[in-house]
N, C-alpha and C positions, 0 to 999 in steps of 0.2 A: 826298254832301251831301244833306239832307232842310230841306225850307223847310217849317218847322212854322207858321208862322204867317205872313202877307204885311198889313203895317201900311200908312194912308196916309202918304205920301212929307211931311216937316214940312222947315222951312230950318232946325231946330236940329240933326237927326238927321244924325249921319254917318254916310252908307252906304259899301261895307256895312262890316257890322260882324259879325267873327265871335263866337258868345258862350258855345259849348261846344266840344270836338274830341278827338280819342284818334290819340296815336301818330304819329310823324314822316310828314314828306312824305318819299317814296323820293327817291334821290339822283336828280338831271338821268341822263338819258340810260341809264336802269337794263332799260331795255327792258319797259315795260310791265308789265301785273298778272302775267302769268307770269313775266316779269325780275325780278319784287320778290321772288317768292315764292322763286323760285331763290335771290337773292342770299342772302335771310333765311335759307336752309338753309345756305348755304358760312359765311356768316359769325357763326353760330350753333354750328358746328361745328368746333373746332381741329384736329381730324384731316383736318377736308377739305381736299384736294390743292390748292383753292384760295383756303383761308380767307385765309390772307393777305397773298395779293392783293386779296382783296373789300373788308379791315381799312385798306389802305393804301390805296386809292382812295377808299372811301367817307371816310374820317379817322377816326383811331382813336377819337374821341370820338363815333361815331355810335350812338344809344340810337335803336332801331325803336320802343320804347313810350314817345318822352318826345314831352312837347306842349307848346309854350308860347304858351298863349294870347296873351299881348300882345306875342310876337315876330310870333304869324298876323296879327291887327291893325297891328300897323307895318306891315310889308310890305302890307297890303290898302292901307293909306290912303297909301303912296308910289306903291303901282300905279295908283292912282283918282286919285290926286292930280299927274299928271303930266301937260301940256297932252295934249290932243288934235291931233295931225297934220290937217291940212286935205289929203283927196286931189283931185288936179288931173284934170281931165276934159279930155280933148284930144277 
């Protein structure tokens, strides 16, 4: 993520707000940039011994190059938008 530009904070503006992006989030628990990178090879590859296993976990409908912008923003503004926990201090 690159923060091209940092704007004063206004009460109309919802933060944040994503407004370009390329290429899916890696699945949960993919094991990191070298776990993504692996994965992209097995399941990029149908000869691999364990293409599809990677196909059937990640779900067959997983596109490594699709982005959708206003699914990143929903998800931002249910994440921001969820009370705040108060921690208790013993």
């Amino acid at each position: 993520m690159t923060a091209e530009k940092i704007l004063p904070a206004t009460a109309s503006l919802e933060l944040p707000v994503c407004v370009a992006g390329k290429r899916a989030c890696p699945p949960e628990d993919v094991g990191g940039a070298f776990g993504y990178e692996d994965f992209l090879e097995k399941i990029q590859d149908p000869e691999h011994e364990e293409h599809q296993d990677m196909v059937e976990w990640a779900g067959e409908g997983f596109d490594p190059e699709s982005f959708e912008l206003a699914e990143v923003n929903d998800g931002l503004r249910a994440f921001f938008s969820k009370p705040k926990r108060k921690t208790s201090r013993k």
